[in-house]
Backbone as CSV, one residue per row, in Angstrom:
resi,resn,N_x,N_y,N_z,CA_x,CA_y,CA_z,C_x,C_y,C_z
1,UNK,1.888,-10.619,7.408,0.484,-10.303,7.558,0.225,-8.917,6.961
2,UNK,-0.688,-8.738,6.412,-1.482,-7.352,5.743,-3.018,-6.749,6.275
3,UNK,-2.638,-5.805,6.628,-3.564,-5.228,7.187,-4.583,-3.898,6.859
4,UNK,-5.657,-3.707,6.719,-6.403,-2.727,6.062,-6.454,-1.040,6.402
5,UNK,-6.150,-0.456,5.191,-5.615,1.113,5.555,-6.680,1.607,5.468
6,UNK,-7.005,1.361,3.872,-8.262,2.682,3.112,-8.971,1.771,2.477
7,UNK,-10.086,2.380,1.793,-10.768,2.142,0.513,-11.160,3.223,0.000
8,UNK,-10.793,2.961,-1.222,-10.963,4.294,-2.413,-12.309,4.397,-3.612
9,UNK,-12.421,5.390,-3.719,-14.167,5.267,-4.214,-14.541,4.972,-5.445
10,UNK,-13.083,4.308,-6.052,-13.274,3.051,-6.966,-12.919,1.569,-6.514
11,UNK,-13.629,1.317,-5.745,-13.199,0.400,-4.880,-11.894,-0.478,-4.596
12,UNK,-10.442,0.265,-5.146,-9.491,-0.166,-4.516,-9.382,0.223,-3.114
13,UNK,-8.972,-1.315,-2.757,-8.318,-1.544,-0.870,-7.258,-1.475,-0.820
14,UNK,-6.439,-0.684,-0.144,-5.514,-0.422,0.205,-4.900,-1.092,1.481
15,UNK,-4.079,-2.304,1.395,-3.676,-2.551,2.813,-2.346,-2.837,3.110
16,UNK,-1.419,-2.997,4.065,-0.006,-2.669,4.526,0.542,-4.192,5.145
17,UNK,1.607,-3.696,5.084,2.370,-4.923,5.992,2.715,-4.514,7.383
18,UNK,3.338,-5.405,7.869,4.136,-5.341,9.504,5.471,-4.527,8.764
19,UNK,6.336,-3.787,9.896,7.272,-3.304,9.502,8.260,-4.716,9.327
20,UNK,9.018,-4.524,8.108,9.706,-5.590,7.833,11.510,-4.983,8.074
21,UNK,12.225,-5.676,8.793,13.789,-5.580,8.723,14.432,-5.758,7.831
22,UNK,15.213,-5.474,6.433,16.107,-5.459,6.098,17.222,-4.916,5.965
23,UNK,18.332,-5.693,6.145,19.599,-4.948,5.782,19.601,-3.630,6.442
24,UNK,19.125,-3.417,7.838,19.216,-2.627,8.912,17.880,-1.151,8.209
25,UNK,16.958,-1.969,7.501,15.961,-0.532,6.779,15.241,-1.054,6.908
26,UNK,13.690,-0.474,7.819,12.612,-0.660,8.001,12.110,-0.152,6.872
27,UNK,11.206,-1.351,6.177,10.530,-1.002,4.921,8.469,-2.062,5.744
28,UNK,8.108,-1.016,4.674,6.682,-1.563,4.642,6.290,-1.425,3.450
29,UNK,5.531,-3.017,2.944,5.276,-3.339,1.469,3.432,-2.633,1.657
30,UNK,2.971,-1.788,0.647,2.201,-1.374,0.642,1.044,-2.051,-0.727
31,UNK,-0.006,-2.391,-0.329,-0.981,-3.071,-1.684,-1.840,-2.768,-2.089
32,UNK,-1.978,-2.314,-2.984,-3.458,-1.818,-3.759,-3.813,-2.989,-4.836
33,UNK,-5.268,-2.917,-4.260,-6.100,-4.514,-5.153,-7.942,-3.544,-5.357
34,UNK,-8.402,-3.728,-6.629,-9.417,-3.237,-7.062,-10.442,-4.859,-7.621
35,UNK,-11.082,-4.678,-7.709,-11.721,-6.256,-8.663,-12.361,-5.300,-10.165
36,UNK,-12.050,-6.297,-10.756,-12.581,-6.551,-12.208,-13.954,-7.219,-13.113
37,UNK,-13.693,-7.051,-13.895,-14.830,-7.843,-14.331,-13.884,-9.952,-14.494
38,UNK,-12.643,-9.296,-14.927,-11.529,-10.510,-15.072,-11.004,-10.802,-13.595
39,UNK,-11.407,-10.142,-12.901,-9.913,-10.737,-11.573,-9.713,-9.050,-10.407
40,UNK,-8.508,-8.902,-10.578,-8.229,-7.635,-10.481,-6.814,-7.190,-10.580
41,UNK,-7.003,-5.697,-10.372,-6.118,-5.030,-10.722,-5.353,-4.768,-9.724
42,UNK,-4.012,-4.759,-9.546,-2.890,-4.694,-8.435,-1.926,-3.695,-8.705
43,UNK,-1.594,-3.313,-7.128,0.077,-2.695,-7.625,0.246,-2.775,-6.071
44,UNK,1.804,-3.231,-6.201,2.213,-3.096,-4.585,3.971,-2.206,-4.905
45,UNK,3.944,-1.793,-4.034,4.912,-0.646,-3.549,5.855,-0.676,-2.020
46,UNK,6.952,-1.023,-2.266,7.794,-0.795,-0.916,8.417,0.756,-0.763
47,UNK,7.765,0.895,0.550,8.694,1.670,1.337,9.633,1.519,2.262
48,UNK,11.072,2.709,2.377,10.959,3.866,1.997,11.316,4.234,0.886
49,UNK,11.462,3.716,-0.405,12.360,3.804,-1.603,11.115,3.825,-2.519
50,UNK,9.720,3.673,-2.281,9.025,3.819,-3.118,8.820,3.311,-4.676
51,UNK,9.498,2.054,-4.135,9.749,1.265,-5.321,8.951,0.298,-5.325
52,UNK,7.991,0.111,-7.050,6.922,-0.421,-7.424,7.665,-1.733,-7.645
53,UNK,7.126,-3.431,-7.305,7.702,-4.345,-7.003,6.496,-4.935,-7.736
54,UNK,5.269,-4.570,-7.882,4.103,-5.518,-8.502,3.167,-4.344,-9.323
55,UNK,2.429,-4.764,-10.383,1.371,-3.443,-11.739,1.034,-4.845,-12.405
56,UNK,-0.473,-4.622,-12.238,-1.395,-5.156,-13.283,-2.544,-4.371,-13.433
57,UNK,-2.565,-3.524,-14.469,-4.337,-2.765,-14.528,-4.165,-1.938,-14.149
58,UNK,-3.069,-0.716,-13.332,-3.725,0.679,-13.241,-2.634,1.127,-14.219
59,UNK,-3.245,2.192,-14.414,-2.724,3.542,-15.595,-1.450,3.931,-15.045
60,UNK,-0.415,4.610,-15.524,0.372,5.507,-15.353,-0.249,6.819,-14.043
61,UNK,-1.736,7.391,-14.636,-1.932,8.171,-13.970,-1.867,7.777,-12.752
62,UNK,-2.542,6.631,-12.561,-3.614,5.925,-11.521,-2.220,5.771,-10.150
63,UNK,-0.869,5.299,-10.479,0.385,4.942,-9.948,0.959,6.703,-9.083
64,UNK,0.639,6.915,-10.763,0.885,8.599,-9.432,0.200,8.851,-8.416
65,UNK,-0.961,9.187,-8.984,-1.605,9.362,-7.803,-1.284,8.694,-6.297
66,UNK,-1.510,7.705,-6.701,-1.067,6.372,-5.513,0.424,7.036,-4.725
67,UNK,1.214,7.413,-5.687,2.757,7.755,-5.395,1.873,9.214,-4.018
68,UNK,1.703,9.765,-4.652,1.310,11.177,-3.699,0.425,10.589,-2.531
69,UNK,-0.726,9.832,-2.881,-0.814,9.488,-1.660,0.119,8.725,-0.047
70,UNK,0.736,8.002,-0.818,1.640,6.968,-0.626,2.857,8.558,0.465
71,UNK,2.955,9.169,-0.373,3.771,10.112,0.042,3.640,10.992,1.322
72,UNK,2.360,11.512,1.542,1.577,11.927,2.292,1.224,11.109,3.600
73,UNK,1.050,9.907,3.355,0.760,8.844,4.314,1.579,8.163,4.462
74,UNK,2.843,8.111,4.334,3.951,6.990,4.606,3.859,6.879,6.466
75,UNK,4.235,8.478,6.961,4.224,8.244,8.388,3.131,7.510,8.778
76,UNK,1.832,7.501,8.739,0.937,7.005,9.247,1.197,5.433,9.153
77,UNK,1.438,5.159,7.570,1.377,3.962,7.413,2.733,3.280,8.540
78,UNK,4.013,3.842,8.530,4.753,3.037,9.534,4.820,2.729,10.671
79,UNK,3.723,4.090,11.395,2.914,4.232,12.359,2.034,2.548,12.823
80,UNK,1.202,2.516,11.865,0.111,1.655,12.044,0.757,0.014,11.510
81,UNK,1.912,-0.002,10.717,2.594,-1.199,11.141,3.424,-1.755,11.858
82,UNK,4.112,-0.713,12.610,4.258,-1.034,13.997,3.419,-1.645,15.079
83,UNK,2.348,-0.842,15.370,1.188,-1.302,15.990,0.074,-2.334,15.445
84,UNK,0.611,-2.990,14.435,-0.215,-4.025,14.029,-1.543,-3.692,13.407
85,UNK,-1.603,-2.611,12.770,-2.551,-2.179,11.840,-2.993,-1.112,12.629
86,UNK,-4.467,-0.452,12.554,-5.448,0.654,12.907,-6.109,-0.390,13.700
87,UNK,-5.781,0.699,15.041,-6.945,-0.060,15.974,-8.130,0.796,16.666
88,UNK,-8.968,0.233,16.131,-10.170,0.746,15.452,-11.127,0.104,17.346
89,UNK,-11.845,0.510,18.009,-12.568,0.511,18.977,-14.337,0.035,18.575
């Protein structure tokens, strides 16, 4: 299941997974999806290794950025997939 983090003010959504078990390493697959005039544009990212697993449509720049955010917010994000997303009142 994926659950909603952010939205960015080019309208990519940003949303997360449940913490997933492998091979004794809690990882969370992280997704960024924008729409297009064609479809849209993707990139998904596992943590903690920060390794890009999916890219269609953003820039080089666009990935960094993402990386720093991504960087900045990892705690939160493992935070809030533990608890089954942001729970919002």
């Amino acid at each position: 299941m994926m659950y909603p983090y952010m939205t960015l003010f080019d309208e990519t959504e940003i949303v997360h997974s449940q913490i997933i078990e492998e091979n004794d390493v809690q990882k969370v697959i992280v997704h960024f999806e924008r729409p297009t005039e064609d479809g849209f544009d993707y990139a998904r990212c596992e943590l903690p290794e920060y390794k890009w697993i999916q890219r269609k449509g953003y820039s080089d720049e666009e990935i960094a950025l993402f990386e720093q955010l991504l960087q900045s917010n990892a705690h939160l994000l493992y935070q809030y997939a533990a608890e089954g997303g942001i729970q919002i009142a």
